[in-house]
C-alpha positions as protocol buffer text, in pm:
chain_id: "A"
residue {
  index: 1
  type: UNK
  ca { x: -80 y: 2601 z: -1225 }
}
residue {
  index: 2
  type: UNK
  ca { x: 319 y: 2675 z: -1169 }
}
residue {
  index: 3
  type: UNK
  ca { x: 497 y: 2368 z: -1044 }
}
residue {
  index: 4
  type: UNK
  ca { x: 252 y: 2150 z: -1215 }
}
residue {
  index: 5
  type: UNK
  ca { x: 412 y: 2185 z: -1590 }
}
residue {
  index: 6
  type: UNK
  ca { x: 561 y: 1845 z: -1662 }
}
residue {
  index: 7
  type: UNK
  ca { x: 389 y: 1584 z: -1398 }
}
residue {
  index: 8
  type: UNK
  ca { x: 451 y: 1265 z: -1450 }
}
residue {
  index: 9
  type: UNK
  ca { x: 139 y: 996 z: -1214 }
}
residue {
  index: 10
  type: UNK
  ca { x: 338 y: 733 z: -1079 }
}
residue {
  index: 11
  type: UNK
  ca { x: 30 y: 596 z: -850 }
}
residue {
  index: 12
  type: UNK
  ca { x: -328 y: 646 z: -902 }
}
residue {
  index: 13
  type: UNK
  ca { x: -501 y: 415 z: -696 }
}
residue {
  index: 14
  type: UNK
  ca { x: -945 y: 421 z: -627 }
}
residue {
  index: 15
  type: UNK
  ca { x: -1083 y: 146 z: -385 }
}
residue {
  index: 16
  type: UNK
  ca { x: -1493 y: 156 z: -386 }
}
residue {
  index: 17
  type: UNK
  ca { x: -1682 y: 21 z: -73 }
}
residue {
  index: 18
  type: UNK
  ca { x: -2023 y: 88 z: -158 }
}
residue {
  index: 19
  type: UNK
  ca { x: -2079 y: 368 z: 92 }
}
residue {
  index: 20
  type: UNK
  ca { x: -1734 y: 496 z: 118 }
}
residue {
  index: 21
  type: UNK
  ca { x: -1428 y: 471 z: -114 }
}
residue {
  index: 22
  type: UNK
  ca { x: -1043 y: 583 z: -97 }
}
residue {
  index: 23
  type: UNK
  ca { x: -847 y: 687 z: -325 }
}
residue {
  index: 24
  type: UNK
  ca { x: -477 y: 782 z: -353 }
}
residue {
  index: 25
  type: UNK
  ca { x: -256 y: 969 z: -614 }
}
residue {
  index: 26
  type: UNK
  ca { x: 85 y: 1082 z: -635 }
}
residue {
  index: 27
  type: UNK
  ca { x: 284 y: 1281 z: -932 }
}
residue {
  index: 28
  type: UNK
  ca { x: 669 y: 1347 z: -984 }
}
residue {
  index: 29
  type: UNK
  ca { x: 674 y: 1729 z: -1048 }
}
residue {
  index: 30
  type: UNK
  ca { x: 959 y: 1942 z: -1101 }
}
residue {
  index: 31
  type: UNK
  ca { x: 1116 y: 2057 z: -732 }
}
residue {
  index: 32
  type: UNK
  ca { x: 960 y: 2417 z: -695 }
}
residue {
  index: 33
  type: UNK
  ca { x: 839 y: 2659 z: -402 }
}
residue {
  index: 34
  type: UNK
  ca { x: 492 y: 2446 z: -464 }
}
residue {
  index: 35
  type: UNK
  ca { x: 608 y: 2113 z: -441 }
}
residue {
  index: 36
  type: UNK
  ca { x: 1003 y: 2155 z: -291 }
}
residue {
  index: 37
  type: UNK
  ca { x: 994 y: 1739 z: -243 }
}
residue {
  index: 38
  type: UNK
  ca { x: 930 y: 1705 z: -630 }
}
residue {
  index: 39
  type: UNK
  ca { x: 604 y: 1486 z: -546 }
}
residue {
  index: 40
  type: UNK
  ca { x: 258 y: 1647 z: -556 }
}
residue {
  index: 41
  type: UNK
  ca { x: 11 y: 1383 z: -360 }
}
residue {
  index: 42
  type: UNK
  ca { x: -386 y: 1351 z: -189 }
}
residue {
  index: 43
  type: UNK
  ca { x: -466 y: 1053 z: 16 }
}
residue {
  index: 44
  type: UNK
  ca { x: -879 y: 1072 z: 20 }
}
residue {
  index: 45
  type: UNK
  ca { x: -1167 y: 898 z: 198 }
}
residue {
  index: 46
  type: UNK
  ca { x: -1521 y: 960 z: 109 }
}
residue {
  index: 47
  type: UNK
  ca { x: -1814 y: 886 z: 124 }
}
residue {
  index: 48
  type: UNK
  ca { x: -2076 y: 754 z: -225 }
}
residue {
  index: 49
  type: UNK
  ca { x: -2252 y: 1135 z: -227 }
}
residue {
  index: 50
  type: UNK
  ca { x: -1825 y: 1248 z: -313 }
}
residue {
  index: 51
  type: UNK
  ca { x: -1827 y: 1418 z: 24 }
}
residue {
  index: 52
  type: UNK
  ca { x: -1493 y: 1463 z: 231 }
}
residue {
  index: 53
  type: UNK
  ca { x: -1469 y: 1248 z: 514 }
}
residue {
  index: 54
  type: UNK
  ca { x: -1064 y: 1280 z: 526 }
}
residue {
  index: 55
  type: UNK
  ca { x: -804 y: 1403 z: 285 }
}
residue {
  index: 56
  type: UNK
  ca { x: -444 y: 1455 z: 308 }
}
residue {
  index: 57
  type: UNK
  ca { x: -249 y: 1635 z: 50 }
}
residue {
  index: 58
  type: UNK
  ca { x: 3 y: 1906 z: -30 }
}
residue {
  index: 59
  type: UNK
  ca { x: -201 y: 2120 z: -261 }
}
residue {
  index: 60
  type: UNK
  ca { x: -27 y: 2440 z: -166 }
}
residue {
  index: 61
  type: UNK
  ca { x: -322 y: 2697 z: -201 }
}
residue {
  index: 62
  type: UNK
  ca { x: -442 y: 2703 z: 164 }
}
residue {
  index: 63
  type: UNK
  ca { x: -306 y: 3019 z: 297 }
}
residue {
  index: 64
  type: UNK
  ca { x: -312 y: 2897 z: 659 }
}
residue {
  index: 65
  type: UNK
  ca { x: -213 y: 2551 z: 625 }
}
residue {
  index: 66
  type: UNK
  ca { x: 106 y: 2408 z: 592 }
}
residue {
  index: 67
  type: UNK
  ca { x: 196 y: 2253 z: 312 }
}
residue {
  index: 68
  type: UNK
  ca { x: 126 y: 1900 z: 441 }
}
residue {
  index: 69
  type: UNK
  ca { x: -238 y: 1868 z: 594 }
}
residue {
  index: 70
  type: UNK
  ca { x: -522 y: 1751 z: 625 }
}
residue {
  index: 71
  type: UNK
  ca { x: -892 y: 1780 z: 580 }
}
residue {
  index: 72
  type: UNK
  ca { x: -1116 y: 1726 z: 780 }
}
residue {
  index: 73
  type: UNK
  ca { x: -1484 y: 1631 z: 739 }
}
residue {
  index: 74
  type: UNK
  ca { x: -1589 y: 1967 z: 870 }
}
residue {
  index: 75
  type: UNK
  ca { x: -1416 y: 2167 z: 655 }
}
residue {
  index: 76
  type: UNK
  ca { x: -1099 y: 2226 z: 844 }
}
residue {
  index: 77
  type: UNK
  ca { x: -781 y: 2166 z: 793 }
}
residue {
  index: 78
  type: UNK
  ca { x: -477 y: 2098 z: 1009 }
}
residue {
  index: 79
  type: UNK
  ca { x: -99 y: 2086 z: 992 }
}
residue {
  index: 80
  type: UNK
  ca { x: 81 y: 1768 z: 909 }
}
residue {
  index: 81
  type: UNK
  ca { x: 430 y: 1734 z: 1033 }
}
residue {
  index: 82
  type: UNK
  ca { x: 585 y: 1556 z: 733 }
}
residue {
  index: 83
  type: UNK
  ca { x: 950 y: 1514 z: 707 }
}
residue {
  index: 84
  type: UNK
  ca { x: 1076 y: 1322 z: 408 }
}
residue {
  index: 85
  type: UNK
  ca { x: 1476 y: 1296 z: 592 }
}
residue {
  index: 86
  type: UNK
  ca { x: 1339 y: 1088 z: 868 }
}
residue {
  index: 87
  type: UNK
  ca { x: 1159 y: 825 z: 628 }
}
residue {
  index: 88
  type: UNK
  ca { x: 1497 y: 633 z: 492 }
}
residue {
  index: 89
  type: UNK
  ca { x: 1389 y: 679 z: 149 }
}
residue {
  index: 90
  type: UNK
  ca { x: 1408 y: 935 z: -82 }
}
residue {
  index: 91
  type: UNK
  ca { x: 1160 y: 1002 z: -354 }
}
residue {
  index: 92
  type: UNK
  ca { x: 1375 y: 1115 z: -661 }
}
């Protein structure tokens, strides 16, 4: 997909709990309407059948989503107010 070309994982992290698991991942990306941060990222917790039970990410193909939010176990999915100037770092 556009703003994909060129990622580069700098975490990749899977935690299994039996029943449940998490797992996190984050790529440097070239800045682009997709990914204007440069960082293309999903935060997930499931459960052992690979079902949903919450996911953040910025996956930029939900029409009515912004482009941080979340999922929910039901199948919807909500804004995220995410604002990399307040966090004291920056990720480049």
């Amino acid at each position: 997909m556009p703003g994909d070309d060129g990622a580069q994982r700098v975490l990749e992290v899977t935690k299994d709990f039996g029943d449940r698991y998490a797992e996190i991942s984050a790529y440097r990306v070239p800045e682009s309407d997709r990914y204007p941060e440069g960082i293309k990222y999903s935060m997930q917790y499931g459960n052992a059948a690979g079902e949903t039970i919450v996911r953040y990410d910025n996956f930029p193909d939900h029409p009515d989503a912004a482009h941080h939010h979340k999922h929910h176990a039901d199948g919807t999915v909500t804004d995220v107010d995410f604002d990399l100037s307040s966090s004291g770092s920056n990720p480049r």
